[in-house]
C-alpha positions as CSV (number, residue, x, y, z in Angstrom):
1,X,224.1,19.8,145.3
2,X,225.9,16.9,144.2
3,X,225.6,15.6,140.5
4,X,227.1,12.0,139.7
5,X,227.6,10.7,136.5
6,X,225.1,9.3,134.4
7,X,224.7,5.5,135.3
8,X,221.5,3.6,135.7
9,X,222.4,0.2,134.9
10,X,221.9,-0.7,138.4
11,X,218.3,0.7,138.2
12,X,217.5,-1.2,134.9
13,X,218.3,-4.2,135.6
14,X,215.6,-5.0,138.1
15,X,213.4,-7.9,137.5
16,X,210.3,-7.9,136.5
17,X,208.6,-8.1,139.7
18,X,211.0,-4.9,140.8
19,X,210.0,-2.7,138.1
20,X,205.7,-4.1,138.4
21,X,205.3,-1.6,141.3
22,X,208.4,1.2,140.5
23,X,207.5,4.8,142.3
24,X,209.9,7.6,142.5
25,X,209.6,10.9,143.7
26,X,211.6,13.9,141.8
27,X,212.3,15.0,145.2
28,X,214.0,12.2,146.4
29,X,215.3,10.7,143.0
30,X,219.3,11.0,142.5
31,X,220.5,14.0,140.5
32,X,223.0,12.4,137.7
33,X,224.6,14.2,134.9
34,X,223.3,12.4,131.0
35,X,226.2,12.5,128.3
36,X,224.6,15.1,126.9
37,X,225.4,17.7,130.0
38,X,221.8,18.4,131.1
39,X,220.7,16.9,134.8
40,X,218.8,14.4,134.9
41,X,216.6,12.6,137.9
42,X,215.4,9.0,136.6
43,X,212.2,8.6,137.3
44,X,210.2,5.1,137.2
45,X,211.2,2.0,135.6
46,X,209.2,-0.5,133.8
47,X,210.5,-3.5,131.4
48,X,208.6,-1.3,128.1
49,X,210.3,2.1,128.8
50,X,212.0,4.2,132.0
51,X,210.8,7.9,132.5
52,X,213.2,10.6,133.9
53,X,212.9,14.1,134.6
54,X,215.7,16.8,132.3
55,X,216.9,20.3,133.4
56,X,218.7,22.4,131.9
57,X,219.9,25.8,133.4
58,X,218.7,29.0,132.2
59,X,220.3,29.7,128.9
60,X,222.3,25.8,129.3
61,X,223.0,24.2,126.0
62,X,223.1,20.6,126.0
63,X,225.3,18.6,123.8
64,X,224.0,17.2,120.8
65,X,223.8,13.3,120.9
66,X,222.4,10.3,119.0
67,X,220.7,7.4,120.5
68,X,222.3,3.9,119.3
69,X,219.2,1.7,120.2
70,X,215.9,3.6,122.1
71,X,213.1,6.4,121.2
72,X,212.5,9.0,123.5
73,X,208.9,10.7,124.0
74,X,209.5,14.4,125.9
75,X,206.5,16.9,127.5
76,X,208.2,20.0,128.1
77,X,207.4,21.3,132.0
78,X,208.9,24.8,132.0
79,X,210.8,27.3,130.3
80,X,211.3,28.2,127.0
81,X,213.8,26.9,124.6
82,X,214.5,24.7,121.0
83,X,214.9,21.4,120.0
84,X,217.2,20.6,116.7
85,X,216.0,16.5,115.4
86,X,217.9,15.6,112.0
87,X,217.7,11.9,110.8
88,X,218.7,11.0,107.1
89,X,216.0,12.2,105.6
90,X,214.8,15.4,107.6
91,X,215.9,18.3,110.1
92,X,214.0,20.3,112.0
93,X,214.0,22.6,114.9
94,X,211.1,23.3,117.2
95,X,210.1,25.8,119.9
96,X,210.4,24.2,123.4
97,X,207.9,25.9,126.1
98,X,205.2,24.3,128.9
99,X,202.7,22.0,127.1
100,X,204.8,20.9,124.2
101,X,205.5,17.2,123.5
102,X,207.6,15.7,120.8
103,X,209.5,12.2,119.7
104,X,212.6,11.7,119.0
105,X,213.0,8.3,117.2
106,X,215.7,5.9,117.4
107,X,218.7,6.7,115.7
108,X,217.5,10.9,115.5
109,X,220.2,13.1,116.5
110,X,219.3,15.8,118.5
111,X,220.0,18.8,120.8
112,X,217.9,21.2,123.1
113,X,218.5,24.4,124.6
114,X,217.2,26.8,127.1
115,X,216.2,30.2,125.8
116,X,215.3,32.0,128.7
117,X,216.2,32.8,132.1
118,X,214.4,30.2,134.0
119,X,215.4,26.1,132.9
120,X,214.2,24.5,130.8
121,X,211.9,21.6,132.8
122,X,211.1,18.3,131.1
123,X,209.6,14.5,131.2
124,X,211.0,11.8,128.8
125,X,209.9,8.4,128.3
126,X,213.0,6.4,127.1
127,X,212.0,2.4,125.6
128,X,213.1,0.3,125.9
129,X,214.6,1.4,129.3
130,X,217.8,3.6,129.0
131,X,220.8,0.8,128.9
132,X,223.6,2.3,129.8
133,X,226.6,5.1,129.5
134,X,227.1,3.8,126.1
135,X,223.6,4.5,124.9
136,X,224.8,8.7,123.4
137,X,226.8,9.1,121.0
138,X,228.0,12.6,120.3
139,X,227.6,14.2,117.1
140,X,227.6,18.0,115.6
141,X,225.2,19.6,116.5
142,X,223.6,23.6,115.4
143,X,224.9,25.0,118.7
144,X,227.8,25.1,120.7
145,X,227.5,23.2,124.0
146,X,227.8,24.8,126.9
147,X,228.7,21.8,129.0
């Protein structure tokens, strides 16, 4: 299994009729690694948001990160695990398992971690679309990375 580095500029800068019809499968969608360390398989595109799928491996860490300029929406697929959101004004951290679905808000740093042995499965709605490898930046997180 090959893993490239995160890049999906090319994807995002479809035009409009492009994205009007976008399909992916997760079984054919490219397997790229996100700044944060976690795999990631994007998903379809549209000009209001891109979707992508997010695995991490059974007790994986991801780095914790900060978005400069989108929101995310996650549903959490499989596994178990946490998610740590602190803005300026709150911090929290919540349990991660099938069924669960959470924001994380524009500017929100944040970091998520698998707590079991299976990985940790999930779907996240990124708007606008994701822009770039410039998007994360890294900050300190509650746990060390394991990436």
């Amino acid at each position: 299994m090959r893993v490239r580095r995160w890049s999906l500029r090319r994807s995002v800068l479809r035009t409009t009729d492009q994205m009007a019809f976008s399909t992916q499968t997760l079984a054919t969608a490219a397997k790229v690694a996100a700044p944060d360390g976690s795999t990631v398989r994007m998903l379809a595109v549209a000009s209001g948001g891109s979707m992508a799928h997010f695995a991490l491996p059974p007790h994986g860490v991801a780095r914790a990160v900060r978005h400069r300029t989108v929101e995310e929406l996650w549903f959490i697929l499989s596994g178990r695990g946490r998610m740590w959101r602190c803005d300026s004004d709150t911090e929290d951290v919540v349990g991660l398992e099938h069924g669960v679905s959470l924001a994380i808000p524009c500017g929100t740093s944040f970091q998520f971690r698998s707590d079991s042995a299976e990985p940790l499965h999930a779907v996240g709605v990124t708007m606008p679309p994701w822009p770039g490898d410039d998007e994360a930046c890294f900050v300190q997180g509650p746990w060390a990375a394991t990436f």
